[in-house]
N, C-alpha and C positions, 0 to 999 in steps of 0.2 A: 901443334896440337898438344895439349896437356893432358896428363895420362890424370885421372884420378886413382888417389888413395886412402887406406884406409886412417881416420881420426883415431889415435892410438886412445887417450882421453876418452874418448867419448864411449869407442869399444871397452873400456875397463870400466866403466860408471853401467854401460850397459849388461855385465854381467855381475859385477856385487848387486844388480838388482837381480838378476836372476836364481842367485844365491841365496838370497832375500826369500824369494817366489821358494823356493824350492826347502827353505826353513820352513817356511808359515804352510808349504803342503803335505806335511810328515806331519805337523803338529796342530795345525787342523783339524783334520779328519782322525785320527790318535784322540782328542780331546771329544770331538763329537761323539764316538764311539761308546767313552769311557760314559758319558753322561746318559745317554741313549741306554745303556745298562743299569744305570742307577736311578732309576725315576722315582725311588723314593724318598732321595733325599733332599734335604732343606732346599739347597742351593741350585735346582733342576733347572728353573728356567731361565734362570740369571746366567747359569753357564753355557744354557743351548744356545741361549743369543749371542755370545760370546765366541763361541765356536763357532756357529753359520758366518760371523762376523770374519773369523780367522779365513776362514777358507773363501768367502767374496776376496778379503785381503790379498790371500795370496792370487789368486784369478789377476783381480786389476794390476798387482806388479809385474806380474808376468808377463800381461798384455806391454806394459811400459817397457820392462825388460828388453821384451824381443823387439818394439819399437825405438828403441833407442840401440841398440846394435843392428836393425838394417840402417838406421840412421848412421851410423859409422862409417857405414858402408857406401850408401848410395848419395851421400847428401854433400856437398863441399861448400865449406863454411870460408874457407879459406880466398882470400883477396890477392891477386897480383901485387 
């Protein structure tokens, strides 16, 4: 019987995204914040959307992130 192991590859892709995720979630919600304060200036709505955007962004990497490090884990890619 063959033991499975972990995709060393795959586990390391799977966290520079999560590193990724974890940028865009400090600077998302930082960026919403800041605009959310300032509503009266020019550039208000160009950067709300901009921001919601950031912060969907990071959500979906993150989703990817953790899906690709259980993939590490449970998945073998590997052929006899």
């Amino acid at each position: 019987m063959e033991t499975k192991s972990t995709d060393k590859e795959v586990l390391v892709k799977g966290i520079k995204q999560m590193a990724a995720a974890m940028l865009l979630m400090f600077i998302g919600p930082t960026l919403l914040y800041l605009v959310l304060t300032n509503k009266e200036k020019d550039f208000y709505i160009p950067l709300l959307i901009i921001a919601i955007l950031i912060c969907a962004l990071a959500v979906f990497i993150a989703f990817k992130g953790i899906n690709t490090i259980l993939d590490s884990f449970f998945k073998s890619n590997k052929t006899k």
